[in-house]
PLY file of the C-alpha trace (Angstrom):
ply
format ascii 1.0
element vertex 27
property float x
property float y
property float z
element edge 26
property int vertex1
property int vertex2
end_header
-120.52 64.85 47.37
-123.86 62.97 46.32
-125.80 65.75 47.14
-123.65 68.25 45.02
-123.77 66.43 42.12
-126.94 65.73 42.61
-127.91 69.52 42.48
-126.10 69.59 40.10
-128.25 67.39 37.62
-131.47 68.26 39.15
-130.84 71.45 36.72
-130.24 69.51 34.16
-132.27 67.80 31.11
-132.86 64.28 31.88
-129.96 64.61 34.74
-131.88 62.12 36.86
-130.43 59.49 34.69
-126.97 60.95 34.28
-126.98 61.20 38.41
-127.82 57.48 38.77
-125.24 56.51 35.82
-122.41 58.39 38.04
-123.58 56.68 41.22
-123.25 53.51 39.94
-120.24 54.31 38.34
-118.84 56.17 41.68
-120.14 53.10 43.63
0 1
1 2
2 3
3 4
4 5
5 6
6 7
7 8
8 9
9 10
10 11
11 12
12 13
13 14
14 15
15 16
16 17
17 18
18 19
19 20
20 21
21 22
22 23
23 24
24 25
25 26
């Protein structure tokens, strides 16, 4: 699921943060 959302992001503006925000948030 990590690797979806981060695909996800890694088409997105500044998504690097948002993807380490949901990790941590995900645990």
């Amino acid at each position: 699921m990590a690797i979806t959302i981060n695909i996800y992001y890694s088409g997105t503006n500044g998504g690097a943060r948002e993807f380490a925000k949901e990790m941590i948030a995900s645990g």
